[in-house]
Every structure is written in C-alpha cells, then in structure tokens.
C-alpha positions in Angstrom: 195.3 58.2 27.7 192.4 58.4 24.8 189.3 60.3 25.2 187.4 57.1 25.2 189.2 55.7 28.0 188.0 59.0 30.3 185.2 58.6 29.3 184.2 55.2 30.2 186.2 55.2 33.7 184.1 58.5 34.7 181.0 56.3 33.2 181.6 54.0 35.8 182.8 56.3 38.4 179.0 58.1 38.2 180.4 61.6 37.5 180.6 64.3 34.4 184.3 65.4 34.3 187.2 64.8 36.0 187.2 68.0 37.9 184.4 66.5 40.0 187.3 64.0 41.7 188.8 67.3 43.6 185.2 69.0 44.5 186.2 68.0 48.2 189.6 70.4 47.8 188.8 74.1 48.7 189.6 76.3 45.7 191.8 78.7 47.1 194.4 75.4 48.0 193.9 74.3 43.4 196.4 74.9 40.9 195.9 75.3 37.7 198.9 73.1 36.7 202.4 72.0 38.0 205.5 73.7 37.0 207.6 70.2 35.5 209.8 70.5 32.7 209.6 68.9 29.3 210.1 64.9 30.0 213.5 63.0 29.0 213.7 60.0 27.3 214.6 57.5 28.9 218.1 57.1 27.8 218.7 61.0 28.5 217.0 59.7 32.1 219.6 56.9 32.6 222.6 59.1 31.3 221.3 61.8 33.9 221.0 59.1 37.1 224.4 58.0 36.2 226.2 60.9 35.9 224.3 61.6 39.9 225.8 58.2 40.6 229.3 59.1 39.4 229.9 61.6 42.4 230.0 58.4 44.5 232.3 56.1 42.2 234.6 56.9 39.0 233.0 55.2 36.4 235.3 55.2 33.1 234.4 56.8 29.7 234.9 54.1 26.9 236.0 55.0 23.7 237.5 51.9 22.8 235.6 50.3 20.1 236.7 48.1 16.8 233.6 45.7 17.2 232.7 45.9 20.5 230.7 49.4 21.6 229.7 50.8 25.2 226.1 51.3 23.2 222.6 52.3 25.4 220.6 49.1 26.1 216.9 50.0 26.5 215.2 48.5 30.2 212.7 46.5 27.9 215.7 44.4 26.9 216.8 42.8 30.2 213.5 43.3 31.5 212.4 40.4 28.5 215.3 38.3 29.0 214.8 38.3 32.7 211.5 35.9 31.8 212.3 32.0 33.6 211.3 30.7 30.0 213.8 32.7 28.0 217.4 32.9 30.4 218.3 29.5 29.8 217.0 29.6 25.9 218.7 26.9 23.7 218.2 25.0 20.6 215.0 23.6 20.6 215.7 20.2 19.7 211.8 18.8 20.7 211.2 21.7 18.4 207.5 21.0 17.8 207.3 21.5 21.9 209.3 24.8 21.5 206.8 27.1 19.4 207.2 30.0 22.3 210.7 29.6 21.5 210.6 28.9 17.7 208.3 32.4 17.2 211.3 34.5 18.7 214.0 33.0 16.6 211.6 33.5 13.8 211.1 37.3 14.5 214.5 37.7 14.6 215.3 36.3 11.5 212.7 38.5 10.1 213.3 41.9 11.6 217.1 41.1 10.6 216.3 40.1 7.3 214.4 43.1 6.8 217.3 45.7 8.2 220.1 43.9 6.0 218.4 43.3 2.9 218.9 40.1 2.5 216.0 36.9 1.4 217.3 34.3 4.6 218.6 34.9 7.7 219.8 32.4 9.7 219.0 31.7 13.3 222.9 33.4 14.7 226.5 32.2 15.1 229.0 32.8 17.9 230.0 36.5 17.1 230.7 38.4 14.0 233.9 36.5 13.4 232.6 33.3 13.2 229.9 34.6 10.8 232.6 35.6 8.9 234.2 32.0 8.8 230.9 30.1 8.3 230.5 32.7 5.4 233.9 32.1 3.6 233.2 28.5 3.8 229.7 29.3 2.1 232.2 30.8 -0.7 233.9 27.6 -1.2 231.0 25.8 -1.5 229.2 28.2 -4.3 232.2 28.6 -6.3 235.8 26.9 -7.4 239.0 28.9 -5.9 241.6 28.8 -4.5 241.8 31.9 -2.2 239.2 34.3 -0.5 240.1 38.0 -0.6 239.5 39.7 2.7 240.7 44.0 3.4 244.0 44.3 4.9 242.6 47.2 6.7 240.6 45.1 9.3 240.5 43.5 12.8 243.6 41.2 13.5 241.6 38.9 15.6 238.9 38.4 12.8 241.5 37.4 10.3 243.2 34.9 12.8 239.4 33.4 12.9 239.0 33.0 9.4 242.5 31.6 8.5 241.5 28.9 11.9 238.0 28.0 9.6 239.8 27.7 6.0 242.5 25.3 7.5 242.1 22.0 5.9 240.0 23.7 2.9 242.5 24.1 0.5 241.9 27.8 0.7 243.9 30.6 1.7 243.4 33.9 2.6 244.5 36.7 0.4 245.1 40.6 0.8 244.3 43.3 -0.7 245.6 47.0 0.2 244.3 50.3 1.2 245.3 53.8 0.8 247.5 55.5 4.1 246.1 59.0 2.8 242.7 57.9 2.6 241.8 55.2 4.5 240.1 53.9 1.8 240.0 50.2 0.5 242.5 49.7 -2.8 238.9 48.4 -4.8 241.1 48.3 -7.9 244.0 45.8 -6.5 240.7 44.1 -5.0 239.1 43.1 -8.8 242.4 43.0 -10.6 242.7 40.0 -7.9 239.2 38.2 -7.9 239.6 36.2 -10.9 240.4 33.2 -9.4 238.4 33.9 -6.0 236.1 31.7 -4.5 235.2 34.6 -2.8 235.7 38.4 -1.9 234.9 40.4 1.6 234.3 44.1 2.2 233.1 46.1 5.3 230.5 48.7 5.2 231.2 51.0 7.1 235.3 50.1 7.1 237.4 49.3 10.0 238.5 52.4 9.9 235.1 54.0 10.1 234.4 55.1 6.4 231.8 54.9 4.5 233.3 52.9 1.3 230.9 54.1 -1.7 232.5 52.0 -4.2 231.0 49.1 -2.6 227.6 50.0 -4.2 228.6 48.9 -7.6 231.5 46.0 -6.9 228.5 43.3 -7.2 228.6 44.1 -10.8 232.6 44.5 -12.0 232.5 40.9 -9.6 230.7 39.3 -12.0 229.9 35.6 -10.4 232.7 35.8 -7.3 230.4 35.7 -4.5 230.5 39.3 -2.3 230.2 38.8 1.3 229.5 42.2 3.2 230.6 42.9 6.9 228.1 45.3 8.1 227.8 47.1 11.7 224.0 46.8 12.0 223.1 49.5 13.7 224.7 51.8 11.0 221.9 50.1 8.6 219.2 52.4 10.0 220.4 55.5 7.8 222.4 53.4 4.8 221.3 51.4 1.8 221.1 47.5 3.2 224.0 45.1 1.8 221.1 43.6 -0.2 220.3 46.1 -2.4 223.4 46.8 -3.7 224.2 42.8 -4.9 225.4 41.3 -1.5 225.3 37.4 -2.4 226.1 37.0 1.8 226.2 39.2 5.2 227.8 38.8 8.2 228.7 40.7 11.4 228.2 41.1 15.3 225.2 42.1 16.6 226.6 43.9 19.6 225.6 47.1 18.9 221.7 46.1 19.2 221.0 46.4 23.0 224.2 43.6 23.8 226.2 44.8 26.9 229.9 45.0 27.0 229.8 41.5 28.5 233.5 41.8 29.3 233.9 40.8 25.3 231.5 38.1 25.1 229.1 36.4 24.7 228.3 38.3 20.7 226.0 37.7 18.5 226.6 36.2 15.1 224.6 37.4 12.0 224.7 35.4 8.9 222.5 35.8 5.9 222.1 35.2 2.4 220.6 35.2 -0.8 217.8 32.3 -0.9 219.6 30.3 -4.0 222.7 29.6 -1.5 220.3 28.3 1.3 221.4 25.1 1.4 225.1 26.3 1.3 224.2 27.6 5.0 225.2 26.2 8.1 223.1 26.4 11.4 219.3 26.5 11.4 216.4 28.5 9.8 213.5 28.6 11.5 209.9 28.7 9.3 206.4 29.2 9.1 203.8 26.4 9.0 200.5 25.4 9.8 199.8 22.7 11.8 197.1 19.5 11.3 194.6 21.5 12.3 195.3 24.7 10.1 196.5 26.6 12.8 199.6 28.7 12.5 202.9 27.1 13.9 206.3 27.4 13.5 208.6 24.9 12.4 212.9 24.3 12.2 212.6 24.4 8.2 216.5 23.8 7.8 219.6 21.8 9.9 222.6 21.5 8.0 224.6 20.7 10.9 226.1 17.6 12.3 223.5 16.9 14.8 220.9 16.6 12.8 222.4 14.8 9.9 225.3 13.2 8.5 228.6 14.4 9.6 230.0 14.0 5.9 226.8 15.9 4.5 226.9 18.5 7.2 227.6 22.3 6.3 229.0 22.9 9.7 230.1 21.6 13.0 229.3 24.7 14.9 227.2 22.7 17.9 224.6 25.7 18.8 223.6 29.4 18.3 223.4 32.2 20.3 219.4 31.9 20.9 219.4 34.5 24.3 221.4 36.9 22.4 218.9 36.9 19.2 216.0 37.2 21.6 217.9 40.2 22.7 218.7 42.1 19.6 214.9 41.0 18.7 213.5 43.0 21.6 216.0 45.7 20.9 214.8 46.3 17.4 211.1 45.6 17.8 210.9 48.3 21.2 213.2 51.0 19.4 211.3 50.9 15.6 212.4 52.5 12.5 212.6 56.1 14.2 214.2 54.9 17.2 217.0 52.8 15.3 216.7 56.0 12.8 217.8 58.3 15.8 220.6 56.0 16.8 222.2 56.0 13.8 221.9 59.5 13.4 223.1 60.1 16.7 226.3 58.2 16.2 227.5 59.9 12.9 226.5 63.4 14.4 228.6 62.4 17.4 231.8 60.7 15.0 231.4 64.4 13.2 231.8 66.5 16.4 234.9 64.0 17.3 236.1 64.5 13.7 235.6 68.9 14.1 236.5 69.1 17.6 239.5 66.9 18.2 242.2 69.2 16.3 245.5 70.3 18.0 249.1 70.7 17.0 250.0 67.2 18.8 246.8 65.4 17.6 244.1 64.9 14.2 242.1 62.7 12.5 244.2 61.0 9.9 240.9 60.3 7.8 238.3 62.7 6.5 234.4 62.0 4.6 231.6 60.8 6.2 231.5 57.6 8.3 230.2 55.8 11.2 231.0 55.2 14.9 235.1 55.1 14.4 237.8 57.5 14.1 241.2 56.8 13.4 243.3 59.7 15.6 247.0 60.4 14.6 249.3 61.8 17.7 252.8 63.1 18.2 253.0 60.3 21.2 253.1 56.7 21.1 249.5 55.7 21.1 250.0 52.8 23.8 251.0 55.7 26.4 248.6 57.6 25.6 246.1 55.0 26.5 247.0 53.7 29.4 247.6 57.9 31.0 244.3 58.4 30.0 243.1 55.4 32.3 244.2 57.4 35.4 241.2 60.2 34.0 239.3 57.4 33.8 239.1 57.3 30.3 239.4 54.4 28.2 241.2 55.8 24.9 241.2 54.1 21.5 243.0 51.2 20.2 246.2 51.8 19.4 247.0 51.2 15.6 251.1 51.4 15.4 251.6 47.9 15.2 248.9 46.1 13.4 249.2 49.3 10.7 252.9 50.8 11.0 251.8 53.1 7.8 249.9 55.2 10.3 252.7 56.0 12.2 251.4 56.9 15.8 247.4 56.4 14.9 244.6 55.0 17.4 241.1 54.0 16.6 238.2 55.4 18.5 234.6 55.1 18.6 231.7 57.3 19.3 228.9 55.8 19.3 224.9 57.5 20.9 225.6 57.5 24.3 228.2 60.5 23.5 227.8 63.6 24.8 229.1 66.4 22.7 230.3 67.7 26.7 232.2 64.1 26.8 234.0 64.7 23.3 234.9 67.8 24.9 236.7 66.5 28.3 238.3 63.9 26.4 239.9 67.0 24.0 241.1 68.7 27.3 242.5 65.7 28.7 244.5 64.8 25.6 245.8 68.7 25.3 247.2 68.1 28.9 248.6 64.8 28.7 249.7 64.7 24.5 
C-alpha cells in the first residue's frame, strides 16, 4: 500500500500513525511482528494445495505432450472468462454493437502480434493444425507450385490435416528428411527441393524439441518461396520471434497460454502474416477506428470468408474462430507480462535440461542433445507402448511413444516438461522407470 494511501485513510480516521489503532491493547499482550515465512506465488500456492489434495485422490503426472501441455493456468484466466458477456463470445456479426467484444479480439491480435513478430495477426482458427492448413493455402495463393514442403519429423495428425486442406488444390505435400543422430531437420534436402515450392514449413522449436538455428537464415537461401513458421508460443518469451528472422507466415496452437487440457480440445489457432499477404488471409482482422463523433471505436477491418462475401471470392470456408479461447490467451499474456512469460520460458527449458541430466541409465537416454524447449525424445531397451501404459498404474502418464510413426528411433518416446515440473517430479519419474525399464 503507498504512503499516500496511509496517510489519507489515518486523515480521515482523526489520528497520527497507525499504532494509535491498537492503543486499547495492553503492551505486554503486543508483538513486534509475526513469525510467517516468505510468501509463494501463486502457482507455487496451487502446486502446494494440490499436492495436500493428492493424499485424498491419485491424481496423475502428465508428461505426455507433442502439442498439447499440462501447463499452469493463472486464476485471473477463468476468473475473466467466467464474465456472462464473455462465456458465450462469438463472431460479432452486428459488429458495430460488439465494441466490448471487438476490443478483446483486438488486444489479442496485438499482444500476439507483438510476441511473434509478425505485422497482422488474425483474429484465431480452430487449433494449430488448421492454422497450418489455412497457411499452406495462403502459400498457394502468393506463389505458383506445385507442392508445399513440410518436416518429416512432425506430428502425424497435423500432416493428415494439411493433406485434408490441399485436396482439390492441385497441391501436394512433400517431405523432407531429418537426421536419426541428431534430430535435426535435413535443411539442405529442404532448399535443394524448394525450387518449385509454393511453399516451405519449419518448426521452431522442432517436434522433437530442438532448437533448429539454421532457421535464422533459411528466409534468405529461400529466396521468394514463401517460409511459414510453426512456433510453440510460449517458447517466444526467451527466443528471437519468427518475424525477425524473415517469416513471410506463422502459425501454431495457442495451448500453452493459460488453455486447459480440455480433454484435447477446444485449441486455439494462431495465424499471422506479413501485411503485403493480408488479403491472402482467411478469417477476420479486427481494427482501429474512430467513430462519427471522433471517438475511438473498433471496427471488423477485414472478412475474407464466405459469409461475408462471395463464396467464389472467399479465402476460406472456415465458418467461425475461436473468440473465448483468444480472450483467454489475451488475459493470460496481459496478467503474466514480459517477466512472467520471461520466467515461464525459462522455467521450461531449465526443467527439459534437468530431464535431459537426470534421466540417464543403462536401460534408458535421451537420444538428442543441445538446447531446446519443453520435449525430449527418450530412447529405452523396452517397447515404448509398455512402458507407457505400466507407468499409468504409478499414475504417471509417460511420453508418446515414437516406434511407429519414426521406426529410425528404434524404441524412442517423446516427453514434455513443461513449468509446472518439479525437479522432485523429474526425479520420481527416474525411479519409477529404473524399476519398471
């Protein structure tokens, strides 16, 4: 509480300090002060209540990842979204009604625009592998090909999305490798095979977790193929945004900003771009105006969808965005700040390191080294798929197992550790695997 505040509540009280508000308590019964610890933030709070919960229910570990994270969700969040006028948020179609509604979306896209780099956001897809469509049909629209390169070392489910969006394009979906060894993307199979690309996407960090740092200067050998960048957002805190280093689009899931598990869904989409390929964007953009009066007011600036226009002249067909979930990441990234979303970030990559130093045994490693974020690819003597579903009677939820969408990695999982760790958790899990491995 400021000074000034004290001051003006014992002004009105009629008194000179504060210690005139327990003359009426003998002396001898005073203290000078109360013997309480250093406070705990709040997550260190909630992590603290549920462990005191846990003695009356087994409540599972997750370190199951790939996309979707067991990630701390601030009280603020739900606490916001609770609001009657936001839980049943939708497109605002009687927009110049809506400008309670229209002023979120708008933060959004700023605060997002700001942490990716990139001139226009837009106002959210589905989930990160819709983004990822809408963004290769983007590519086909800025430039001739007749392929779009994606990493073979990513998720199965978002490649069965994008082939599912290109159908009927003329476009197909091309490969190109990665390194066993390393883990790394094969960047020179990727330009040796961009000539003739409408379009080439990378992931930052990798599925496998990586940090790739031959992205920073692809924009360049590209040349005109447009680069679209998957990005995790959270990891953007601590790691140069996809705009500055030439991204022409972005896309991913916002999940990781203060989204609950949700049983795997609803996501959030993110989709942004560079502002000469605006009007190669599908969805909405939301803007700022000033109304008859000269008053500030906000505005839909841009709906390149089939409900608003021409089917033939529409971008898209996607019917609606994920307005609730925005809101959400919005409140998420406005209560934590740059330090907060700072500390996350760091927290996640100090937590990945102690997984990548501590989980070392005779049966068990991590395939990978170098620096990365949130995954970690773990290679076992077992079958990873038995591994996983023993660990469930710990109740632990183990990482995805790897065999059969990579068969190069022999007996490899992926598995994510994200802030909520505990260095104490890393360690259980490294006990329970000892036994059971």
């Amino acid at each position: 509480m400021h000074t000034s505040d004290i001051s003006e509540m014992l002004d009105f009280l009629g008194i000179g300090d504060v210690e005139e508000l327990f003359k009426d308590i003998p002396e001898r019964f005073r203290i000078k002060s109360l013997d309480i610890p250093p406070g705990l933030s709040e997550m260190e709070v909630i992590a603290y209540l549920k462990n005191l919960s846990s003695m009356n229910s087994r409540t599972a570990r997750c370190f199951l990842g790939a996309g979707i994270y067991d990630v701390f969700i601030p009280s603020i969040v739900m606490e916001v979204l609770r609001r009657s006028e936001l839980y049943t948020s939708y497109t605002p179609y009687q927009s110049e009604m809506s400008q309670g509604l229209l002023q979120l979306i708008f933060e959004y896209q700023s605060l997002m625009s700001e942490l990716t780099g990139m001139e226009v956001i837009n106002a959210s897809m589905y989930d990160g592998s819709s983004a990822l469509g809408e963004g290769a049909l983007m590519c086909t629209r800025i430039r001739e090909g007749s392929y779009f390169l994606i990493p073979r070392a990513m998720a199965p489910w978002k490649k069965s999305v994008l082939r599912n969006y290109l159908q009927g394009t003329g476009t197909i979906v091309r490969e190109y490798g990665f390194d066993p060894q390393t883990g790394k993307s094969d960047f020179n199979e990727l330009l040796s095979s961009s000539k003739d690309a409408c379009g080439v996407y990378v992931e930052m960090p990798g599925f496998f977790g990586l940090y790739e740092e031959e992205i920073l200067d692809l924009k360049e050998s590209l040349g005109n193929v447009p680069l679209v960048v998957g990005v995790n957002p959270s990891s953007l805190a601590t790691t140069v945004p996809p705009g500055d280093y030439g991204a022409d689009i972005v896309v991913g899931d916002g999940q990781s900003l203060g989204l609950g598990l949700n049983f795997g869904g609803p996501l959030l989409g993110i989709l942004g771009c560079r502002k000469e390929y605006v009007r190669k964007m599908p969805g909405r953009l939301v803007g700022l105006t000033t109304d008859s009066e000269g008053r500030r007011a906000f505005c839909l600036t841009l709906q390149a969808r089939e409900q608003h226009i021409r089917r033939a002249k529409a971008n898209s067909n996607i019917c609606t965005n994920q307005t609730l979930l925005a809101i959400a990441a919005m409140v998420y990234i406005a209560a934590m700040g740059p330090e907060g979303m700072r500390e996350v970030a760091n927290r996640t990559e100090e937590n990945r390191a102690s997984a990548v130093e501590l989980l070392r045994s005779e049966r068990f490693h991590p395939r990978f080294s170098g620096p990365g974020y949130n995954e970690v690819v773990l290679e076992t003597e077992r079958n990873p798929s038995e591994i996983f579903n023993e660990l469930l009677r710990y109740s632990i939820i183990g990482g995805l197992p790897l065999n059969t969408m990579f068969p190069e990695l022999g007996n490899s999982s992926l598995w994510a550790f994200n802030e909520v760790m505990q260095r104490a958790d890393i360690e259980s899990l490294m006990s329970v695997l000892e036994e059971i491995v």
